[in-house]
N, C-alpha and C positions, 0 to 999 in steps of 0.2 A: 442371546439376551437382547432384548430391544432398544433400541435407543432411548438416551436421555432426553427431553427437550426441554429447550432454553431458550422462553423467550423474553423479546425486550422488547419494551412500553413505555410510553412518556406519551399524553394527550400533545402536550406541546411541541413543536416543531422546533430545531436547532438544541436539543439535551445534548445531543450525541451517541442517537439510536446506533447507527448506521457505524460509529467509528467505536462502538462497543463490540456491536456483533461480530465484526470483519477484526478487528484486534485477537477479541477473546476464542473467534473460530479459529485463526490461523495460532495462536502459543494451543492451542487444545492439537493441531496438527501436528504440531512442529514436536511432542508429546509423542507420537507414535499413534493418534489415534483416527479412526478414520468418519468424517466432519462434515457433515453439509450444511449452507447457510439455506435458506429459505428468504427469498427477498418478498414478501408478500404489501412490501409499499409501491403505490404506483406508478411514484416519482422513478422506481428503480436504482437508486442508490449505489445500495449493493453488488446488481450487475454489473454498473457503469464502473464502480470499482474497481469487480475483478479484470471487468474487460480492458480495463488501461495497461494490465501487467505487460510489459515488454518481453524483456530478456525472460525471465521466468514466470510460469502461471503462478497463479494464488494459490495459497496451499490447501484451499478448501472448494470443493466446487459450489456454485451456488445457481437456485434456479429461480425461474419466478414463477410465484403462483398469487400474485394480487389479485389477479382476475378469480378466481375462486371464492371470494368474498366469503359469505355465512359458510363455506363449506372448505376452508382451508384446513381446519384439524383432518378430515377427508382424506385430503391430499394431500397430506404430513406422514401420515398413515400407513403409504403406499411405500412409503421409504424407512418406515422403520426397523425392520431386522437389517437394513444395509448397511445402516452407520450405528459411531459409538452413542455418537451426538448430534444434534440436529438444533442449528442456532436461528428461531425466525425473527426478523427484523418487520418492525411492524409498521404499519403508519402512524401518523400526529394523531389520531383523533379518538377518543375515548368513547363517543356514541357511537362510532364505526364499528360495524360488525367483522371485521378481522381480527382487531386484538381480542375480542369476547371469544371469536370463534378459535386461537391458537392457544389463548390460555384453558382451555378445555381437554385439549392434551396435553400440558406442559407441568415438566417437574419442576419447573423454577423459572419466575418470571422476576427480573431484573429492571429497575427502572432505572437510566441515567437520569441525572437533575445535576444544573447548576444552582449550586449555594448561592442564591438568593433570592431576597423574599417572593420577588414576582414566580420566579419558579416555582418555587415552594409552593403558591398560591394556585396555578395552573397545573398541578400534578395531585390534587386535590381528587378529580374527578376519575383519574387511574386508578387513585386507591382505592376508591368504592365499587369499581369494574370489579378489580383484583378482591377485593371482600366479598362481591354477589359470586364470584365464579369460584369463590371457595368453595363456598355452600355446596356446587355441583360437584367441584375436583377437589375431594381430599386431600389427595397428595401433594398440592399447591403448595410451593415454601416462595415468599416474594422478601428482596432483597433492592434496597435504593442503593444506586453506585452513583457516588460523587466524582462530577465531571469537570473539567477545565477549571480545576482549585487552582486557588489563586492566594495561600493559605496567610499572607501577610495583611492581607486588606483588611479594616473592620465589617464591612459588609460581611465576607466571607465567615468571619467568626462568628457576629450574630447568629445566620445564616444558619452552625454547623451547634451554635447552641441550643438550639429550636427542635433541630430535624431529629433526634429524639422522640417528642413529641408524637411527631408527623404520625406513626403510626403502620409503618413499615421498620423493618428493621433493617440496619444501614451497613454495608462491608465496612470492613477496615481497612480495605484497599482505596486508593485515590489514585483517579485517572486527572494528573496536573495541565495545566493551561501547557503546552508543548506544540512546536511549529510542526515538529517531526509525525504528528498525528495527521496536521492536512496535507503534506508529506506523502504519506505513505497512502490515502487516495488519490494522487496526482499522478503516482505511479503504480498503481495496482498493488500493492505489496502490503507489508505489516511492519513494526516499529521493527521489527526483529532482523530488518535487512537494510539498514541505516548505520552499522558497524557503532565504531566507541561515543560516535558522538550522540548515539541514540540510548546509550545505558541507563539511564535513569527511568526511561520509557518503556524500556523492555522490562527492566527491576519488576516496575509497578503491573506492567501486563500480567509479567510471570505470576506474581505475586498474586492478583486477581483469581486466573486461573487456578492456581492452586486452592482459592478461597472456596471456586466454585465448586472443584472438584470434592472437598472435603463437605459442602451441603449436599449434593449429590450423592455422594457414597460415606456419610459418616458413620456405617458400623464398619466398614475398612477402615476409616480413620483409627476410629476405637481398638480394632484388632492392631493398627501397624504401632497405635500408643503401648498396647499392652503387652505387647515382643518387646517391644524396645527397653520398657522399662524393666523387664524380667529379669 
């Protein structure tokens, strides 16, 4: 079966592209399943992540293919029957021909955003990407992941009043304001290797995960609700 792909988009710079992908690739690992990220920003991020791991590698490998520009679904392509999933990390920039070119193959494009307004306001022009490139890819399911909540603020709340609106539809997962997240690119790793003091962050990953996996395969979901309740 071919891989899933999953990618992640924000026009704007600092959402938290990079600590989505490399999160949600490594709990998809850590899962039994076999995961490539795709670093196609050309800051590199990604790489520079995995290559900080010391003691142990990442549990995902990742490659880069920024330089591929208009032609990175191409070269997504070539890796498809190898993995379960294939997570690409995209640049800042919404006229950029990367993120148009990955959500072309992708069964779910994810967008980090921080709760509030200016975010809100600069991720404006990802949804309209994410709306033209449906037209081409049917299969397009696009999901906003709220990033570095902060859920006691007023800001935040406005913010989480709104995004409704917005015109993506939002997980119910939240990825909270947490150190253990810059953490875990400082040392090449994932929340998941931070032991008890990082529980809360692993909770919310796993949790993620499991959101993802359940838009990705929900007639399995459907089947494993309808054993259970039998």
């Amino acid at each position: 079966m071919p891989a899933k792909i999953i990618t992640v988009v924000n026009q704007k710079g600092g959402s938290g592209k990079t600590t989505l992908s490399m999160q949600l690739a490594g709990a998809l690992a850590r899962r039994g399943h076999k995961v490539l990220v795709v670093d196609a920003d050309p800051q590199g991020t990604a790489t520079r992540w995995a290559a900080s791991a010391d003691e142990k590698p990442f549990p995902a490998p990742v490659v880069g293919l920024s330089a591929a520009g208009v032609k990175v679904h191409r070269e997504v392509q070539k890796f498809i029957d190898d993995y379960h999933y294939i997570v690409i990390d995209c640049p800042p920039a919404a006229d950029s021909p990367v993120p148009q070119s990955a959500l072309l193959i992708a069964d779910l494009a994810l967008v980090p955003i921080i709760p509030s307004p200016l975010d809100l306001w600069a991720a404006v022009g990802i949804r309209q990407v994410i709306e033209n490139i449906g037209d081409l890819n049917e299969k397009l399911t696009a999901r906003l992941v709220i990033n570095q909540c902060q859920p006691n603020t007023s800001l935040v709340k406005e913010a989480l009043e709104v995004l409704p609106e917005f015109g993506i539809d939002l997980c119910g997962t939240y990825l909270h304001h947490r150190q253990v997240y810059r953490h875990s690119a400082v040392f090449g790793q994932t929340v998941h290797d931070f032991g008890s003091k990082a529980a809360p962050a692993v909770a919310e990953v796993d949790a993620l995960a499991a959101e993802v996996l359940a838009l990705l395969h929900p007639t399995a979901v459907k089947s494993e609700t309808s054993t259970s309740g039998a």
